[in-house]
C-alpha positions in Angstrom: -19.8 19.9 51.4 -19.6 24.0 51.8 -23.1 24.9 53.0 -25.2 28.4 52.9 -27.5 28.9 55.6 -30.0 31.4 54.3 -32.3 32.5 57.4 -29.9 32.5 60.5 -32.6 32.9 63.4 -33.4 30.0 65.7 -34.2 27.0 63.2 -31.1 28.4 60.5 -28.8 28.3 63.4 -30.1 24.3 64.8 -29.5 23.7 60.7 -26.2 25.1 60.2 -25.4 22.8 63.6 -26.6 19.3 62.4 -25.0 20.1 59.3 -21.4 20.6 60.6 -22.5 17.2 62.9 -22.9 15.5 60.1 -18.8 16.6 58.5 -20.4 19.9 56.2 -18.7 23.5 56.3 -20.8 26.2 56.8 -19.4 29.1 54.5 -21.9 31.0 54.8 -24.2 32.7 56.3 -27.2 35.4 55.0 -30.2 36.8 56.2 -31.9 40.1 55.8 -31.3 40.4 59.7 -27.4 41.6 59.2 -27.1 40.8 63.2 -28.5 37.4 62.6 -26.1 36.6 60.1 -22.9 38.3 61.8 -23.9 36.1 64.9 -24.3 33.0 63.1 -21.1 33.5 61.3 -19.0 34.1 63.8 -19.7 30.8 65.3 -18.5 29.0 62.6 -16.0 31.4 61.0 -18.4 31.7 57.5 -18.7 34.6 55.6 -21.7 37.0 56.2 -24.5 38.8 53.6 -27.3 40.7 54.6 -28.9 39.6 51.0 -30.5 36.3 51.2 -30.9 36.4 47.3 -27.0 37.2 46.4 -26.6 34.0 48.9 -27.5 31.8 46.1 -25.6 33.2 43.4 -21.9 32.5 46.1 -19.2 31.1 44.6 -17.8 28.2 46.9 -21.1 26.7 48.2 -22.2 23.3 47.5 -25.7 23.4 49.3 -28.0 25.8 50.5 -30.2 25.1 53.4 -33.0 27.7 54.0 -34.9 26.7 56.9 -38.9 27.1 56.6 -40.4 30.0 58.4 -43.0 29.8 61.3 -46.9 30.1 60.0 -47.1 33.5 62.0 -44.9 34.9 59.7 -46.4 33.8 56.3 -48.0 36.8 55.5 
């Protein structure tokens, strides 16, 4: 399957891992931290987009995986 990985910090990136482990494509990769996204990208030759939102609307992806966001940051 073509994966999205919206959020490409620490847990998107351990995401976007287990699912190529497991025979997925990551295609690719947004977050609202351009540098996250670039980085994250680049390591497994997806495309990048600095909107999270526009992520969902890409042609070519099969799943999205958005990993959850630490409690310190639910404000």
């Amino acid at each position: 399957m073509n994966v999205a990985i919206i959020g490409c910090g620490g847990m998107g990136a351990l995401h976007a891992q287990m699912a190529v482990n497991c025979g997925h494509k990551i295609v690719l990769c947004a977050d609202s931290v351009r540098k996250a996204a670039v980085a994250l990208a680049e390591k497994f030759g997806a495309k990048v987009s600095g909107d999270p939102l526009a992520a969902v609307a890409a042609k070519g992806v099969d799943v999205w995986l958005s990993p959850p966001r630490p409690p310190p940051t639910w404000r």
